[in-house]
C-alpha positions as CSV (number, residue, x, y, z in Angstrom):
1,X,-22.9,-117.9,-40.7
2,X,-25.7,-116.0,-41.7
3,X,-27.9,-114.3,-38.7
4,X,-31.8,-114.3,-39.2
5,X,-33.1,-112.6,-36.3
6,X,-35.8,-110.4,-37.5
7,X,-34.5,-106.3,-37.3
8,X,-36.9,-104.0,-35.6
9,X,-39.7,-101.6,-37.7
10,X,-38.6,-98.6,-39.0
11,X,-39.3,-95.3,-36.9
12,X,-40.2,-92.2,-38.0
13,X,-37.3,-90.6,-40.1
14,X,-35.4,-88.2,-38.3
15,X,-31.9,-86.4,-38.4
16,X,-29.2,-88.9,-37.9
17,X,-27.6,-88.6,-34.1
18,X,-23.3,-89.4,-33.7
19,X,-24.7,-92.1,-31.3
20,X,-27.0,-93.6,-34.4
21,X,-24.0,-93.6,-36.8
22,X,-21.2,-95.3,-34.2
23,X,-24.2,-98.2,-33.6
24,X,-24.7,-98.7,-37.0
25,X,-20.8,-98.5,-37.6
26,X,-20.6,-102.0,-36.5
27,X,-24.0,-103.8,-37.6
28,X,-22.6,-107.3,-39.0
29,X,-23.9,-107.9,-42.8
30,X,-25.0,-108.0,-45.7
31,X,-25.8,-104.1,-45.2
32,X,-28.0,-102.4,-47.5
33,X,-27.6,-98.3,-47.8
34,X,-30.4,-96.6,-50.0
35,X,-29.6,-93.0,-50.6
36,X,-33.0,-91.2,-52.1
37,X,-32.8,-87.5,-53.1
38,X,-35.5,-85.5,-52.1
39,X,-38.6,-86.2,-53.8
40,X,-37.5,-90.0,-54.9
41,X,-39.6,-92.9,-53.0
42,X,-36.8,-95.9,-54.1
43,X,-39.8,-98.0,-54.8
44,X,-37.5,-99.9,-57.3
45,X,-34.5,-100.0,-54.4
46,X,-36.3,-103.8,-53.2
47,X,-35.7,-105.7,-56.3
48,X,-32.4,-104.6,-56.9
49,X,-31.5,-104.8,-53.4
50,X,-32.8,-108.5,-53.9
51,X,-30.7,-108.8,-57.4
52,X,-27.4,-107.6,-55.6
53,X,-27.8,-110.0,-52.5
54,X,-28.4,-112.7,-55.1
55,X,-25.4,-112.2,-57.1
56,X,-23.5,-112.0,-53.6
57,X,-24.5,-115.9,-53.0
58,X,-26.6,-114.6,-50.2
59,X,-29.5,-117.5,-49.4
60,X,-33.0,-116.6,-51.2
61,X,-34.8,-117.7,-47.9
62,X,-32.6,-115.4,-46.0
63,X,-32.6,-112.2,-48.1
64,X,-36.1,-112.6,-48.2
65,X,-36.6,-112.1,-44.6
66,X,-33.7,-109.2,-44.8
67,X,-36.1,-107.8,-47.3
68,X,-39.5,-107.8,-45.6
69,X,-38.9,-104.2,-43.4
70,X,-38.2,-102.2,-46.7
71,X,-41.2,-104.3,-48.6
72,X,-43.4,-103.1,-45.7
73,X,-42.1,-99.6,-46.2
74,X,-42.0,-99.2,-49.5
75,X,-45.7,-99.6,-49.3
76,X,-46.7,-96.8,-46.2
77,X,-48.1,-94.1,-48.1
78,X,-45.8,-91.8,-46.0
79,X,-42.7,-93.2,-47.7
80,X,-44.2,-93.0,-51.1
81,X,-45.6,-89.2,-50.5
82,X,-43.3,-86.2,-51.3
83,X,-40.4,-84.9,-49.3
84,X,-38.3,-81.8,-49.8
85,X,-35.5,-83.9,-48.0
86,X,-32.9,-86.5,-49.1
87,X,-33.4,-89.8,-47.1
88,X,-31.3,-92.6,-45.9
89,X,-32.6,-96.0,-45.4
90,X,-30.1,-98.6,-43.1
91,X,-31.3,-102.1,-43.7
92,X,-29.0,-105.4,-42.2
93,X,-30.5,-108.5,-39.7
94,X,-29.4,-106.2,-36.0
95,X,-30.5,-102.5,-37.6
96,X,-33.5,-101.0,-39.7
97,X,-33.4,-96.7,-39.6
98,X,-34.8,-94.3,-42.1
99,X,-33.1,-90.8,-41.6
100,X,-33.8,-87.2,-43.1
101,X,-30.4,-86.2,-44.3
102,X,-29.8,-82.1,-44.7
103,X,-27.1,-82.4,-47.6
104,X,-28.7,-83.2,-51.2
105,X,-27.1,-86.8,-52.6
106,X,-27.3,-88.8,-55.5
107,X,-29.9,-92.2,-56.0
108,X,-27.7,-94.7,-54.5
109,X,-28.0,-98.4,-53.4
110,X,-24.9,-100.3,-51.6
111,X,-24.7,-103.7,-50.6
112,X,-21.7,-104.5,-48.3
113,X,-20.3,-106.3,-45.2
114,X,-20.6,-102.3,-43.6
115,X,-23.6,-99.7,-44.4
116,X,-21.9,-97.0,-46.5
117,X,-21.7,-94.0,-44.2
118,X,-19.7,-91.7,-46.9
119,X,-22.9,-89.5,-46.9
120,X,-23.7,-89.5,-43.3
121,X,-20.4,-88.6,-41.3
122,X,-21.1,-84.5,-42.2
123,X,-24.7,-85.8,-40.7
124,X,-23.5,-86.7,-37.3
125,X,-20.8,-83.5,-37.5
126,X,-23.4,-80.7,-37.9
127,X,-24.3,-78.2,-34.5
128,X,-27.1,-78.8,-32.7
129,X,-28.1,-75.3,-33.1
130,X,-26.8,-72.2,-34.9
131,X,-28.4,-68.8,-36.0
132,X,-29.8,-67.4,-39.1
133,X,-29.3,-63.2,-39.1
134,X,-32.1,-61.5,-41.8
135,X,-30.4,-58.0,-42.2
136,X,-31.7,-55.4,-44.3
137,X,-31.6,-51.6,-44.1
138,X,-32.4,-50.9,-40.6
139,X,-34.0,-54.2,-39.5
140,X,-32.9,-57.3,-38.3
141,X,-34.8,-60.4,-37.6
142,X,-33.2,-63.7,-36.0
143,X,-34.0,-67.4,-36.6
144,X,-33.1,-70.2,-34.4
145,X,-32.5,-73.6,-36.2
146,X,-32.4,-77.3,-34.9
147,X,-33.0,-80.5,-36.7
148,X,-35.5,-79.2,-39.5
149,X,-37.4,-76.8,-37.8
150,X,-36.6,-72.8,-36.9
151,X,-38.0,-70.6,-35.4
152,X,-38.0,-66.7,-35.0
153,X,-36.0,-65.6,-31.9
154,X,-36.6,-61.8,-30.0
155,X,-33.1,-59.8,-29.2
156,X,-32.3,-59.7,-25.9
157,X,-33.6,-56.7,-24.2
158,X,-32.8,-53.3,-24.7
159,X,-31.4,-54.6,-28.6
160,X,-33.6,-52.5,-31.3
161,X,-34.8,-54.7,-34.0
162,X,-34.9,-51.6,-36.1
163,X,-35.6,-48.1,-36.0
164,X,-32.1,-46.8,-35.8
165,X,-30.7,-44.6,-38.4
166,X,-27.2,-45.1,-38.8
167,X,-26.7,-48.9,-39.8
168,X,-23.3,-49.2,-38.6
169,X,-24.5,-48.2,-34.7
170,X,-27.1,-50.0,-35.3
171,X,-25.4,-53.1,-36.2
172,X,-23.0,-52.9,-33.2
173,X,-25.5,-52.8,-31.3
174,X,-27.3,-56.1,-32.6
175,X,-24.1,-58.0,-32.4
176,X,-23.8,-56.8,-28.9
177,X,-26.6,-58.3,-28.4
178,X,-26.3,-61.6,-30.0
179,X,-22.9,-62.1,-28.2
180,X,-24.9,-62.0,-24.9
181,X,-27.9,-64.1,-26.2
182,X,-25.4,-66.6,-28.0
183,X,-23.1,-67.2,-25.6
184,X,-22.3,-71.0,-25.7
185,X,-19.3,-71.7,-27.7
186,X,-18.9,-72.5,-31.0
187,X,-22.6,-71.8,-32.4
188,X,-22.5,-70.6,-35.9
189,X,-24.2,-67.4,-37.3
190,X,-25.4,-66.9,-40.9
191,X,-25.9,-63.9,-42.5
192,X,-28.9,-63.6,-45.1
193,X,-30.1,-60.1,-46.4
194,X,-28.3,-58.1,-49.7
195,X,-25.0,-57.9,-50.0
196,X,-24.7,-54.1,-48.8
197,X,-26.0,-55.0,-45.7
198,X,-24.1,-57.9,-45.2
199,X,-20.6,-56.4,-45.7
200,X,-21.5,-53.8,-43.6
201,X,-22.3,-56.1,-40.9
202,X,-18.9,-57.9,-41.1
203,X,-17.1,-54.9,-40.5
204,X,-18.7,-53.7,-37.6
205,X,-19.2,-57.5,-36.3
206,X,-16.8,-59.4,-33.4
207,X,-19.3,-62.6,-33.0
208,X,-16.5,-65.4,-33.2
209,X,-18.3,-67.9,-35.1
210,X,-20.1,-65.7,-38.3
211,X,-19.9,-68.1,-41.0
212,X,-17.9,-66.6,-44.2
213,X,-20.8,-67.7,-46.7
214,X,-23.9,-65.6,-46.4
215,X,-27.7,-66.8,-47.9
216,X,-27.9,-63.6,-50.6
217,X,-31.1,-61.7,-51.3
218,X,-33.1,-62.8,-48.5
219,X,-35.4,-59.9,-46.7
220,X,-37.3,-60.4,-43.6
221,X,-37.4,-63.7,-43.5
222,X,-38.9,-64.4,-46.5
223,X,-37.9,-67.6,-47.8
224,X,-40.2,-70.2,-46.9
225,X,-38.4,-72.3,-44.1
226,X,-37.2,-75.7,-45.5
227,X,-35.3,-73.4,-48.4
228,X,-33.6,-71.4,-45.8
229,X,-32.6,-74.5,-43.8
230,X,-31.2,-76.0,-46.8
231,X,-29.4,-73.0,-47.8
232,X,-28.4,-72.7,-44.1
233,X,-27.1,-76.4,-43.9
234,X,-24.8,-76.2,-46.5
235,X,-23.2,-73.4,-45.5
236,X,-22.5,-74.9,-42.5
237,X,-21.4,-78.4,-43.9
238,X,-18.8,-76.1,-45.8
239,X,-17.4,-74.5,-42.6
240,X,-17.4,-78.0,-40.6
241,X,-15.4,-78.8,-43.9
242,X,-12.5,-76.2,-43.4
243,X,-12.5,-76.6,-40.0
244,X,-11.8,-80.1,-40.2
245,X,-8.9,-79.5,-43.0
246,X,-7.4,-77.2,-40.9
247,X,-7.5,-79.9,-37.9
248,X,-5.7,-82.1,-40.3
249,X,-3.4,-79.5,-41.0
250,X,-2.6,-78.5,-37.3
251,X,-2.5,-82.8,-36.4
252,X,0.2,-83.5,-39.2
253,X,2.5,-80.9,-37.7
254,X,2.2,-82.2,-34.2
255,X,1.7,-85.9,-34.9
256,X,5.3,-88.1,-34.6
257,X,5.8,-89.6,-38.4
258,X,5.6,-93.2,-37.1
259,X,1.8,-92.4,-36.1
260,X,0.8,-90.5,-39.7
261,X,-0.3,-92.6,-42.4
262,X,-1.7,-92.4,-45.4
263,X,-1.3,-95.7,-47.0
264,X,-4.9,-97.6,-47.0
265,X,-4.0,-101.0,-46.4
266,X,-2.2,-99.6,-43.0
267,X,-5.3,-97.5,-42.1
268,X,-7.6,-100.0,-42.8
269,X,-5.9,-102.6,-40.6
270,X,-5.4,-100.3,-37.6
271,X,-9.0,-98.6,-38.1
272,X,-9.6,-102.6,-37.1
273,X,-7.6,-102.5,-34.3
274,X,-9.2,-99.4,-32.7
275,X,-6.3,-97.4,-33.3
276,X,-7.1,-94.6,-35.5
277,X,-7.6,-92.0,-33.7
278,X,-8.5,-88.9,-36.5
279,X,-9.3,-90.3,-40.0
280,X,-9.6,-87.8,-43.0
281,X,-10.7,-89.0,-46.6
282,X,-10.8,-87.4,-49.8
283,X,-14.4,-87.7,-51.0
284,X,-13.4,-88.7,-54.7
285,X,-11.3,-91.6,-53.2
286,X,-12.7,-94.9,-53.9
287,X,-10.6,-98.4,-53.7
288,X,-13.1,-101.1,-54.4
289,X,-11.8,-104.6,-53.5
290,X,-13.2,-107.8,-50.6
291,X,-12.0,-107.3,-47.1
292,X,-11.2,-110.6,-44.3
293,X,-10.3,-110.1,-40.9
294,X,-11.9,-112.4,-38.3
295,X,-15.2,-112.5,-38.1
296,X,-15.8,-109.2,-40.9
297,X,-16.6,-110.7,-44.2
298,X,-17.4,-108.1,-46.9
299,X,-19.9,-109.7,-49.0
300,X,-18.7,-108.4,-52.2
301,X,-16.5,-105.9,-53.5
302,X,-17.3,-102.4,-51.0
303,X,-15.2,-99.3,-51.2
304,X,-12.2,-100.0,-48.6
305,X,-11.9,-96.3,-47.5
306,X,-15.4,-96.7,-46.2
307,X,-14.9,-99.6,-44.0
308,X,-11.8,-98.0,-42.4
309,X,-14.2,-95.1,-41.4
310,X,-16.7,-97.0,-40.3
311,X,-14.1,-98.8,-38.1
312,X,-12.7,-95.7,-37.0
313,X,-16.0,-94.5,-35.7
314,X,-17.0,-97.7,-34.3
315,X,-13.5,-97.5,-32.0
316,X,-14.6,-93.9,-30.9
317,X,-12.3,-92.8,-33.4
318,X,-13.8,-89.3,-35.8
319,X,-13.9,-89.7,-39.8
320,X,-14.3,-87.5,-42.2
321,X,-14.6,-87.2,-45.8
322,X,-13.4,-83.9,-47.4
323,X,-13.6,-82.3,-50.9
324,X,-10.4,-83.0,-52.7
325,X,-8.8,-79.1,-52.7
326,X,-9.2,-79.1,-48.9
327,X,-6.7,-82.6,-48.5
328,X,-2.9,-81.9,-48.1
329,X,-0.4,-83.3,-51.0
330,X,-3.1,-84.8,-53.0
331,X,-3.8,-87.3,-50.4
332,X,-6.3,-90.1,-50.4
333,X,-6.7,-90.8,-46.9
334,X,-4.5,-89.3,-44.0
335,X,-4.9,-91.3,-40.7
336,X,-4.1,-90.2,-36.6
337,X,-3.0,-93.1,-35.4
338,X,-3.6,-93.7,-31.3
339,X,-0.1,-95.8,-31.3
């Protein structure tokens, strides 16, 4: 039965929230995902959203209602104007969101029972906050990031932004410093500056959470601030990466066989019963086939590992999707199961 209620206008785009993704998890379909690189408008994503609903047997009457929201903001010279962000739009008949996404992705539109959240899962993992660290020579200068804004940040008093002569003292003393100012756990810190500096400053540094990857060649702050929040983002997509392998990792030796899998059609069926607890996907996995189970239809072929992560979510589960050298044995898809 095919539901008609009319979904609510589009906000204004925004980062996507883990609350945001786990509502969206379990919107009943047709779904349409649009994925825009930064700078595309998707104008053309309303016709071929129309063609795929079509050729899915989905009532004109109905898509055409379904369609009206991306119609409306296809045509909002905000949409159509340039952005230096990739974009997201959710379309189904209970949810209508347009999110700003900080990892760069390919021109994409799905049609499925399920929005296609391969793309947004690192979203919803990111910190809320972390640090950028401009050293060079004797000066220091530190940037606070959230969302897609940042901001320069003083030391903490009696910290010298500069002015001492010896860079090794004077380092210790910044990281001092910044392990006073950031003391909530787990809030990463980039280095950006040239290279000397920034091996110098790892050796002398005991901040727990300095990311290994460093932004190179970047003085004082320089870098106009969408470029160093994009530089800063995916460095610390790739830690969230690694530290999510090596959860894997550390859950397989712990976790009884019986409650381990990493067959699909056994993941995809407990991710339905809420009882995937962890669930970890190679990125370049794909099993396209139709999914039935009570009242989920998938309106056309959808990629099967996505569903079982959007399940898992839904149930309060985590999902993840990692790059293929970072999953154990060449696996697909490894599953926590609850029981």
């Amino acid at each position: 039965m095919v539901r008609t209620h009319f979904p609510l206008l589009v906000s204004a785009p925004e980062l996507l929230r883990p609350t945001t993704l786990r509502e969206v998890a379990g919107s009943p379909g047709p779904c349409i995902t649009i994925l825009l690189p930064a700078g595309e408008f998707g104008k053309s994503s309303v016709p071929a959203a129309a063609q795929q609903l079509a050729q899915r047997g989905f009532p004109r009457a109905a898509s055409a209602h379904l369609l009206t929201p991306l119609e409306q903001l296809s045509e909002d010279p905000t949409f159509t104007s340039g952005c230096p962000w990739s974009r997201v739009i959710l379309a189904s008949f209970s949810a209508f969101h347009q999110f700003y996404l900080t990892q760069p992705v390919k021109a994409q539109l799905i049609v499925g029972g399920s929005f296609s959240i391969r793309q947004l899962v690192a979203e919803a993992d990111r910190p809320r906050v972390f640090y950028v660290l401009g050293v060079t020579g004797n000066r220091v200068a530190l940037l606070r990031c959230g969302g897609l804004r940042s901001e320069i940040v003083k030391l903490p008093a009696g910290v010298p932004d500069g002015g001492v002569e010896n860079r090794s003292d004077f380092y210790k003393l910044v990281d001092r410093g910044l392990q006073q100012l950031l003391h909530e756990p787990c809030t990463p810190l980039i280095l950006a500056g040239l290279e000397e500096d920034i091996a110098l400053y790892r050796v002398v540094s005991a901040y727990r959470d300095l990311m290994r990857e460093s932004i190179p060649g970047f003085a004082g702050m320089a870098l106009e601030q969408t470029e160093i929040l994009q530089k800063a983002y995916s460095i610390v997509c790739s830690d969230q990466h690694r530290r999510r392998a090596a959860e894997l990792l550390a859950a397989k030796e712990r976790t009884p066989r019986g409650r381990l899998s990493t067959d699909v059609d056994t993941i995809l069926h407990a991710a339905f019963e809420g009882r995937v607890s962890q669930l970890y996907v190679n990125e370049r996995a794909e099993r396209i086939d139709m999914f039935e189970r009570g009242s989920y239809q998938s309106w056309g072929s959808e990629d099967l590992y996505n569903l079982a992560a959007a399940q898992t979510i839904l149930h309060q589960g985590k999902a993840c999707f990692l790059p293929a050298n970072l999953m154990p044995d060449r696996a697909t898809a490894a599953a926590i199961l609850r029981f």
